[in-house]
N, C-alpha and C positions, 0 to 999 in steps of 0.2 A: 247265665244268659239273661238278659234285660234287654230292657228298651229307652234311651236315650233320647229328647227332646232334640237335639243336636246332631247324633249319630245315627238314632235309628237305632236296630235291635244291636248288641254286638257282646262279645265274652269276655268278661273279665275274673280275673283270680280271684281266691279269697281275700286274700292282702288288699287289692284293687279295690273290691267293693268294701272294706272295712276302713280306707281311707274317705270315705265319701263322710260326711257329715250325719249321725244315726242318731234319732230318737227312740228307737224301739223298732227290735225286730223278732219274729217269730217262727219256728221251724215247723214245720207241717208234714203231716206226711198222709198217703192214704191209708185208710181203718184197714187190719190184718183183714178183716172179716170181710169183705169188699168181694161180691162173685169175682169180679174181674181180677183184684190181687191172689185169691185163694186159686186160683186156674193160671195164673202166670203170677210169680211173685219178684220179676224178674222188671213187671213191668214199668215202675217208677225210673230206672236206671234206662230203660229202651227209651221212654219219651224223655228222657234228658238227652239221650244220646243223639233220637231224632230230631233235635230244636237247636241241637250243637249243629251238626250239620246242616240244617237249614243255615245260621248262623254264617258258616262258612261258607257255604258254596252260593252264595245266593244275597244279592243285597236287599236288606229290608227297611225300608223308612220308615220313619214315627207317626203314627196313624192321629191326626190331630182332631179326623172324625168322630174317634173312638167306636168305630163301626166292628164287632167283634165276630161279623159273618165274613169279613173282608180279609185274607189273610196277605197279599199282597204288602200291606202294611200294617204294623204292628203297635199298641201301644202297651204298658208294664203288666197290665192283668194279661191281656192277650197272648202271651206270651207263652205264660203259664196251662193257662184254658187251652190253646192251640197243640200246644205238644200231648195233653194227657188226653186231646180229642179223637186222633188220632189212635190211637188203641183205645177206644170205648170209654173211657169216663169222664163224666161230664160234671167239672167242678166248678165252682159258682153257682150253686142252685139258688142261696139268695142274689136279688141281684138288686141294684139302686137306682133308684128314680131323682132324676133331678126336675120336679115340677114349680120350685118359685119362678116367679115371670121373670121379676131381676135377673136373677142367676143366669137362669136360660139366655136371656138378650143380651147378657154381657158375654158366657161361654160362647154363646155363636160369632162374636167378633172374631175370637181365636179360631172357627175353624170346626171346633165340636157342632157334631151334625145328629149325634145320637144321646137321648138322655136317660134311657133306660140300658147302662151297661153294668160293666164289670171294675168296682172297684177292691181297690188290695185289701182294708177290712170288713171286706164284706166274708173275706174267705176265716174271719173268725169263728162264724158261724154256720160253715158248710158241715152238714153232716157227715159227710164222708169221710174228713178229713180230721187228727187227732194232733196236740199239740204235743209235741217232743221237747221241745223247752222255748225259755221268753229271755229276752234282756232288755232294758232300760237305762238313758241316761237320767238322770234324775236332774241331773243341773242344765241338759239342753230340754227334757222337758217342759222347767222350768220359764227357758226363753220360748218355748214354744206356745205356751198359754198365753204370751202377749201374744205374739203371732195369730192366734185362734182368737181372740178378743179383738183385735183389727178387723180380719175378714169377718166376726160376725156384723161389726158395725157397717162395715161397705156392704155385703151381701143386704142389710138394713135400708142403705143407701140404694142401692138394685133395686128390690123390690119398689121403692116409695117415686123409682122412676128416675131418677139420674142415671143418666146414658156417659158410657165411654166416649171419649173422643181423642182425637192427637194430633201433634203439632206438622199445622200443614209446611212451614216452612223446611222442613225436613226430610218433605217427600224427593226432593231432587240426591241429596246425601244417600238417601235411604236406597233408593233405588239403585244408584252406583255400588254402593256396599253389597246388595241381590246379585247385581250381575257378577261382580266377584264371587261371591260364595256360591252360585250357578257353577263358574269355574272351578272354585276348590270342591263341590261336592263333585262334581266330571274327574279330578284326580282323586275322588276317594279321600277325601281332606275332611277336616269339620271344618265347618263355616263359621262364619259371623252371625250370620242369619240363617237357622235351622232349614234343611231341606222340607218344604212343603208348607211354607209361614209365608206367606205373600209380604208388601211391602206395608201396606194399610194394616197388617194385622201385627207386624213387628211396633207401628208403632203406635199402636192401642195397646200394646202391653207394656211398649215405655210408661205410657201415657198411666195403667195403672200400677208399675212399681212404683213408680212416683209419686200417686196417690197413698200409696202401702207406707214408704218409705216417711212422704209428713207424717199421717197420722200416729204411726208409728211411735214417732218422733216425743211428740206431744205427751200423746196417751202413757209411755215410757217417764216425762216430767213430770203429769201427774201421779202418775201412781208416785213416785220417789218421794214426793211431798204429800202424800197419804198415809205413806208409812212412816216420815217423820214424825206427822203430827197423832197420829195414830197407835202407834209401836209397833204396827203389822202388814202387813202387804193386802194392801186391798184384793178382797173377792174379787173371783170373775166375774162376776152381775157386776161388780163396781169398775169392773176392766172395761166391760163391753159401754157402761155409761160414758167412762168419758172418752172412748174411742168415738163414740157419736158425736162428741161437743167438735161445734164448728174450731 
């Protein structure tokens, strides 16, 4: 059971989620010693069972608020937190703050309304909970430290006060594309344009793949010729530099 930008919450197989693109994932489970496991050890399989049903019987959209008192809608921690709330445990004790100004004034375009929630590694550090085993790609990791060296340089760019914006010629397209996906989420369809992403907010997020995808670009050329000239693949401090060069 997850939650989907697109779909909203919904169940997918093992096969299913192993197809999806992984960088690293980890199994969790609650500590034996746990009052609540030691009194019911039954109960990790009830709150799967009751968040499968939820799942089913009940449509749930992707919570862009990330409001995790709100169960109406859901986003990927919520998911989790909601089902084992439900019989008494309360996981996510640590929880994240997102307080850069940047960050915050760019997130809220999207719709995030809450900045003190629940993100997925924060449950690294729950005490409750014991790791059962880890896996890793090592070579999508790999693409994933550019990726991580982009967003710190925008996030850079956030803070010092560069504001989002998007292409207003687009609004009239944009809008047509809404009312359609309005129609296909009415048949239970995925859309074009995710249920609960307004029109201005689809396309500020064109607006910064776009930005992702130059920088990207670039910062990917140099490093290539850093390590030519070099023998070795530039540090991330030296990733994050020339992700910043104009």
């Amino acid at each position: 059971m997850e939650a989907h930008i697109d779909k909203g919450v919904t169940i997918a197989t093992a096969s299913d989620y192993l197809k999806d693109s992984k960088l690293r994932f980890m199994v969790l489970r609650p500590r034996f010693d746990l009052p609540e496991i030691l009194a019911n050890p039954m109960l990790p399989h009830q709150a799967a069972e009751y968040v499968f049903n939820e799942a089913n019987n009940r449509h749930i959209p992707y919570d862009f608020a990330m409001n995790y008192f709100d169960s109406t809608a859901m986003f990927c921690s919520e998911v989790g937190s909601y089902a084992y709330r439900q019989f008494g445990v309360s996981l996510w004790e640590p929880k994240s703050t997102v307080s850069s100004a940047g960050i915050v004034s760019w997130l809220s375009t999207f719709g995030v309304e809450n900045f003190f929630t629940l993100l997925p590694a924060d449950l690294e550090y729950d005490p409750s909970l014991s790791v059962v085993s880890e896996w890793r790609s090592r070579d999508t990791l790999a693409k994933d430290r550019l990726d991580n060296a982009v967003m710190d340089a925008l996030i850079s760019r956030a803070n010092a006060g560069e504001k989002l914006s998007y292409n207003r010629w687009m609004l009239p397209v944009a809008r047509v594309l809404k009312a359609y996906s309005l129609i296909m989420n009415g048949m239970g369809r995925v859309a074009i344009i995710p249920e609960g992403m307004s029109v201005l907010t689809t396309l500020t997020n064109e607006e910064f793949k776009r930005r992702f995808r130059e920088t990207k670009s670039l910062t990917l050329r140099m490093a290539e010729e850093f390590e030519k000239e070099e023998g070795y693949p530039p540090p991330y401090w030296e990733l994050v530099e020339m992700a910043k060069r104009p």
